[in-house]
DRENDO-1510 file (C-alpha; in Angstrom, 1 decimal, always signed):
<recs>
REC; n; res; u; v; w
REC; 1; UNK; +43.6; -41.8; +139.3 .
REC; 2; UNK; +40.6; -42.9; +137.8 .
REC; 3; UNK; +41.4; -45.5; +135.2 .
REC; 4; UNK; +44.0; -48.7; +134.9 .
REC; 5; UNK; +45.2; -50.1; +132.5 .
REC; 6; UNK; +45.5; -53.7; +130.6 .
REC; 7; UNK; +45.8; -56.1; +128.2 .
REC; 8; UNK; +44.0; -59.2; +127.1 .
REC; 9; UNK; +44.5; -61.4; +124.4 .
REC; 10; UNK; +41.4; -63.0; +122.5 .
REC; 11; UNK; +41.3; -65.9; +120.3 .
REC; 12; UNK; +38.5; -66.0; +117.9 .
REC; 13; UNK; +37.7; -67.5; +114.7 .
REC; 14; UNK; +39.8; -65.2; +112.4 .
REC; 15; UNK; +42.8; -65.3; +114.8 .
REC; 16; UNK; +43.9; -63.4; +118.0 .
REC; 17; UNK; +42.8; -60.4; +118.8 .
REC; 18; UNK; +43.7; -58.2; +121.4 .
REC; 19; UNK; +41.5; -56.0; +124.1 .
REC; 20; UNK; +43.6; -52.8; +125.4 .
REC; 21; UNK; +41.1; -51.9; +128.9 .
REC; 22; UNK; +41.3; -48.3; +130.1 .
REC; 23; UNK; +39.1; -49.4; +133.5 .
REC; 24; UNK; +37.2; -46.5; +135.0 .
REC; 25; UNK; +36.9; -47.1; +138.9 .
REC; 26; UNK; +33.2; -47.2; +139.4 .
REC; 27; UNK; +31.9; -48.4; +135.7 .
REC; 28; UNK; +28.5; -48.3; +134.4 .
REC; 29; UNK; +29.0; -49.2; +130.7 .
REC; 30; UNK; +31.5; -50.8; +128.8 .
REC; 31; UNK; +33.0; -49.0; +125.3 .
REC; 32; UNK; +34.5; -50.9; +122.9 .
REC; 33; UNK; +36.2; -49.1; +119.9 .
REC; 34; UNK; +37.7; -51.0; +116.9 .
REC; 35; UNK; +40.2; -49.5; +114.5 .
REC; 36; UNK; +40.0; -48.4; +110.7 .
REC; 37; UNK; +41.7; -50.5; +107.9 .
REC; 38; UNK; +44.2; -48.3; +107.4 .
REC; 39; UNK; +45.6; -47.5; +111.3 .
REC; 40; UNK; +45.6; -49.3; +114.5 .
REC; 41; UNK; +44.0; -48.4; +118.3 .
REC; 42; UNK; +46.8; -45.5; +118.0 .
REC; 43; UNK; +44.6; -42.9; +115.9 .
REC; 44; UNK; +44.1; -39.8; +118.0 .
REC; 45; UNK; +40.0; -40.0; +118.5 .
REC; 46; UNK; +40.1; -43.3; +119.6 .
REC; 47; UNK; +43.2; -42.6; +122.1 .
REC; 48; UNK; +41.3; -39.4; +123.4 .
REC; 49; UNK; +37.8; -41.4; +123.9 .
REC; 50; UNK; +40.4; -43.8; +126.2 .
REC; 51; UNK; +41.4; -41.2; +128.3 .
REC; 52; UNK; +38.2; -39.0; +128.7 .
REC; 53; UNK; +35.6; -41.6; +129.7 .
REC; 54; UNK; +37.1; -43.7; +132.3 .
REC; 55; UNK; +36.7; -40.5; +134.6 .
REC; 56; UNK; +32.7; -40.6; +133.6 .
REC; 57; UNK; +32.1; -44.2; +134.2 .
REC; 58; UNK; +32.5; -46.2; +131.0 .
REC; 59; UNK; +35.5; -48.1; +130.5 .
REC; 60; UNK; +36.7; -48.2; +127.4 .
REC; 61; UNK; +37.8; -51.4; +125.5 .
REC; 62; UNK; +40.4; -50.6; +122.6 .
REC; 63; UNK; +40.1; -53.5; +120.4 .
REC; 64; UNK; +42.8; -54.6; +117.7 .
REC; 65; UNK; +41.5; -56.9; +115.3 .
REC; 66; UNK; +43.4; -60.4; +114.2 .
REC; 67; UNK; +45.3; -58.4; +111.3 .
REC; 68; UNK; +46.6; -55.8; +113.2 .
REC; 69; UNK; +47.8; -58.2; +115.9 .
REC; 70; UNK; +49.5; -60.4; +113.3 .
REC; 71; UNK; +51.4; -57.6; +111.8 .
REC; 72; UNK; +49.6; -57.6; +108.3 .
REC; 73; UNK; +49.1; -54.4; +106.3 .
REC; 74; UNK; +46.3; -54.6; +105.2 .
REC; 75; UNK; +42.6; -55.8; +106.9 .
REC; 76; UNK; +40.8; -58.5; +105.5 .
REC; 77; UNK; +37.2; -58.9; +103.8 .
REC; 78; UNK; +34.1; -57.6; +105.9 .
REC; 79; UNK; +33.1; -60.8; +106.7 .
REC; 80; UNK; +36.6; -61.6; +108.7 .
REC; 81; UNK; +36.1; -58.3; +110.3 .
REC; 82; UNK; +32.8; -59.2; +111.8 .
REC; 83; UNK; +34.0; -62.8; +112.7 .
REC; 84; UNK; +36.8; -61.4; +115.2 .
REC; 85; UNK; +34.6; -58.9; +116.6 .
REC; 86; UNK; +32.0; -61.4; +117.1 .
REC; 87; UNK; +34.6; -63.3; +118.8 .
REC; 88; UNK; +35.8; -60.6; +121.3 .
REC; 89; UNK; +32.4; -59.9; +122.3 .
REC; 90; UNK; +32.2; -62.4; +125.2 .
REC; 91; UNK; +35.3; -60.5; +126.9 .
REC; 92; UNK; +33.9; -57.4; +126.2 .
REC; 93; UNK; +30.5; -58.8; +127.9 .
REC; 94; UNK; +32.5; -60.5; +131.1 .
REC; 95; UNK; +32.7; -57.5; +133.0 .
REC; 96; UNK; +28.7; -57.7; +133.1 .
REC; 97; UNK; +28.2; -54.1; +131.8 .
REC; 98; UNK; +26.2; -52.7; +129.3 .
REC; 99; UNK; +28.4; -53.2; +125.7 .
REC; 100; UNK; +28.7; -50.4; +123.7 .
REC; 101; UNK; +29.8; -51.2; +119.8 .
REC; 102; UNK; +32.0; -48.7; +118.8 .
REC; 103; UNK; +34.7; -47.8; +116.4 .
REC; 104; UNK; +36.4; -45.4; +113.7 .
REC; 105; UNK; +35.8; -46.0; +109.8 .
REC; 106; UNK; +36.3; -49.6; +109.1 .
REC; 107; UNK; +35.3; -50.0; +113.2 .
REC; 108; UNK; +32.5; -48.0; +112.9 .
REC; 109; UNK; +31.4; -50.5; +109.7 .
REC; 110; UNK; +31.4; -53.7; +111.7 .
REC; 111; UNK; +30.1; -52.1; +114.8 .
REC; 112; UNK; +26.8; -51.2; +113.1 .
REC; 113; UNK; +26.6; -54.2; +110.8 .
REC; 114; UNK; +26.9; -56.4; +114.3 .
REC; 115; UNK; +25.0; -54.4; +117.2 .
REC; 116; UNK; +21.7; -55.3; +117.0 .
REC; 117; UNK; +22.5; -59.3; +117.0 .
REC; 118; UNK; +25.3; -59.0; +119.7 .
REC; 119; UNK; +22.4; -56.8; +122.1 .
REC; 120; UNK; +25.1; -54.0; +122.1 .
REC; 121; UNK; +23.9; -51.2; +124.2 .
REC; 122; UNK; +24.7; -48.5; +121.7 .
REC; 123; UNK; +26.9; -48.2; +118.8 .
REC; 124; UNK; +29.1; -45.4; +118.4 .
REC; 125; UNK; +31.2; -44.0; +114.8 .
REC; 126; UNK; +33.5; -42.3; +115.0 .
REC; 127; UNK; +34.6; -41.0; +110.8 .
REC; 128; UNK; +32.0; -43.3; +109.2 .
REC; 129; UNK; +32.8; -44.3; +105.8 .
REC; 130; UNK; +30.1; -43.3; +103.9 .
REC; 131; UNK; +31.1; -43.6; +100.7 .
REC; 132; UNK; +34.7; -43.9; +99.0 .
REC; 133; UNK; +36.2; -40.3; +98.4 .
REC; 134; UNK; +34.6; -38.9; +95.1 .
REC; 135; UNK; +32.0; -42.0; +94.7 .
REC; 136; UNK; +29.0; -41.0; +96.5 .
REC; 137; UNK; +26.7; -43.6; +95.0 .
REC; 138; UNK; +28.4; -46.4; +96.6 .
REC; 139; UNK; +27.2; -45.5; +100.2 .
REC; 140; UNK; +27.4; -47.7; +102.8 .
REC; 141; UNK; +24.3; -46.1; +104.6 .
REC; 142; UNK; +22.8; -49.1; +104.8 .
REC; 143; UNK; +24.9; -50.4; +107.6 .
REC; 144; UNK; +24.4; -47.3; +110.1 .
REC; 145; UNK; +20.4; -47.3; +109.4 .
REC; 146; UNK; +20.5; -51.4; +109.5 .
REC; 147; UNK; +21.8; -50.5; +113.5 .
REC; 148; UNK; +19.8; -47.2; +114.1 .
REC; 149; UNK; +16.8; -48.9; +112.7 .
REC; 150; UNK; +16.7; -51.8; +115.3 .
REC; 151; UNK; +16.5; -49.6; +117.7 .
REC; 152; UNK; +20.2; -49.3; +119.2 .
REC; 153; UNK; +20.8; -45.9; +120.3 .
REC; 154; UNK; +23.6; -44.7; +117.7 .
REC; 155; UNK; +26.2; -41.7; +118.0 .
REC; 156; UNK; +28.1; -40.2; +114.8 .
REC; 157; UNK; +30.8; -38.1; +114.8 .
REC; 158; UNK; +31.9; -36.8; +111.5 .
REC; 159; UNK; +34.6; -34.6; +110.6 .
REC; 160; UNK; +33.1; -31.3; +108.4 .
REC; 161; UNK; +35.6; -31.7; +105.7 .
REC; 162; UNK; +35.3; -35.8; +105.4 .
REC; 163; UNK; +35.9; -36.6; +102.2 .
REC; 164; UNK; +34.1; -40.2; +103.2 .
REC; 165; UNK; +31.3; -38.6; +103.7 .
REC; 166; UNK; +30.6; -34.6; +104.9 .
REC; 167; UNK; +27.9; -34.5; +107.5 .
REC; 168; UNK; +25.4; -32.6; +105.4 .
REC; 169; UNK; +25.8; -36.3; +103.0 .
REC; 170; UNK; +23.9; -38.6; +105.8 .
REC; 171; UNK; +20.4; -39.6; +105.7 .
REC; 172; UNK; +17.6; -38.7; +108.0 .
REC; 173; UNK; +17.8; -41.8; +110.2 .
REC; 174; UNK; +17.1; -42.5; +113.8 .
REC; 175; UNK; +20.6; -41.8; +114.9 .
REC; 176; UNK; +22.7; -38.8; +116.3 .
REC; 177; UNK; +24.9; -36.3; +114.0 .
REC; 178; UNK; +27.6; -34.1; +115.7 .
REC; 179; UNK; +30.0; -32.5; +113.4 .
REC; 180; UNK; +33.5; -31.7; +114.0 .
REC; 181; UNK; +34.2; -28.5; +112.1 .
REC; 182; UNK; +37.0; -28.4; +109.3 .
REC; 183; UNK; +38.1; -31.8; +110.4 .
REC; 184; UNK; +39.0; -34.7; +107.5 .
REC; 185; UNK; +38.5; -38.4; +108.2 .
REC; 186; UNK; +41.6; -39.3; +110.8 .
REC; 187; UNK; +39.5; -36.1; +112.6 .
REC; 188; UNK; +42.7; -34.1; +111.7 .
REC; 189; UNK; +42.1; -30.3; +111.5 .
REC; 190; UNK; +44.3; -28.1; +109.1 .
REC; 191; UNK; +46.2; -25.1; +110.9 .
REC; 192; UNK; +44.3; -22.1; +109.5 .
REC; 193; UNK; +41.5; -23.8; +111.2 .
REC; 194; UNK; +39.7; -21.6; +114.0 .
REC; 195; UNK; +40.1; -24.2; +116.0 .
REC; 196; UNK; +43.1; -26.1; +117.3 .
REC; 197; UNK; +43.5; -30.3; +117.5 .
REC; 198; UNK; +42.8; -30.0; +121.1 .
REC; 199; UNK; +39.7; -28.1; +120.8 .
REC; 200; UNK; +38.9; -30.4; +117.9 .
REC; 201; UNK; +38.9; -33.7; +119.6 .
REC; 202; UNK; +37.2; -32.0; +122.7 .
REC; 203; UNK; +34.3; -31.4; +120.4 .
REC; 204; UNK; +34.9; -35.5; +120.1 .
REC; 205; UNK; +34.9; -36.6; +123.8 .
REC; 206; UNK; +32.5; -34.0; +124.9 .
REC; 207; UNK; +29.8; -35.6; +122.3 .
REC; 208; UNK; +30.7; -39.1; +123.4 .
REC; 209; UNK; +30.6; -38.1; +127.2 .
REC; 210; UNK; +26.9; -36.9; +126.8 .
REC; 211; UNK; +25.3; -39.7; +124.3 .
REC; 212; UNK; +26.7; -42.0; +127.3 .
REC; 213; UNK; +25.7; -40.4; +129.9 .
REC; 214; UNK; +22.2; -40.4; +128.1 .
REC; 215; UNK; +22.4; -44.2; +128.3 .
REC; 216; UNK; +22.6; -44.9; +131.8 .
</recs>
């Protein structure tokens, strides 16, 4: 056994949050991962990163923000986003490990837009939302540069068939690309794929087990 696990709630500015820990024995870094606006700490990358890394040394933090906590349906404005994770950061920081910023689509968002002023240690997305489906001029590549570009080592991972954004859509930036083939944004592969789920989220964990063990 290489991991416990338990639950904290958080009270921060845009309500309670709550921090799900998946503790590896002997930890070197802490991972936090937030959710996307449309699903909670459930979605199957973020519930595979929870129960690969503990057994490399990071612990990872699954962070539900106020909303989802509350019950609502639907998340709130940016801003509110980045107020609760701004609030949980001091719990993710307590253990006195390195503080990875991490997340899936809407996650992935705050974590980049926050990083550099929190002194995360990384910042890791998982599906990032590049764009709305079909509206590639409204990118949000401003966000993941803004991180990458202040120096905070940064990991994508990016489904090949996102229609949020296709891996071959990102700029050149000073961040880390791995694509997961045939997969759509929920990292979801369709069955005539050559590869299976499994297979598909090991392309996940294996990436995210590296790009941390590059960090220390």
């Amino acid at each position: 056994m290489t991991t416990t696990e338990t639950t904290q709630l958080v009270e921060t500015d845009a309500g309670t949050a709550r921090i799900t820990w998946h503790r590896a024995r002997k930890a070197r870094l802490v991972l936090a991962v937030g959710h996307g606006a449309g699903g909670g700490v459930e979605a199957r990358d973020l519930r595979a990163v929870a129960a690969a890394l503990p057994g490399h040394g990071v612990t990872v933090a699954l962070v539900e923000q106020p909303w989802r906590v509350a019950g609502k349906k639907m998340a709130p404005a940016p801003k509110t986003l980045d107020t609760g994770w701004r609030g949980l950061w001091p719990a993710l920081a307590r253990p006195g490990l390195p503080v990875i910023a991490g997340g899936r689509s809407a996650g992935a968002r705050v974590a980049c837009r926050t990083a550099a002023e929190l002194g995360a240690a990384g910042v890791l997305a998982l599906a990032f939302p590049l764009h709305p489906p079909g509206k590639p001029e409204k990118s949000r590549a401003e966000e993941l540069l803004g991180a990458a570009g202040a120096g905070v080592p940064t990991l994508v991972v990016q489904g090949g068939n996102d229609p949020w954004g296709k891996p071959g859509e990102f700029p050149d930036g000073d961040f880390e690309l791995v694509e997961v083939p045939y997969a759509d944004h929920g990292l979801a592969v369709p069955k005539r794929a050559p590869l299976d789920q499994a297979e598909a989220l090991a392309v996940v964990t294996d990436a995210v087990v590296k790009w941390t063990g590059s960090l220390g």
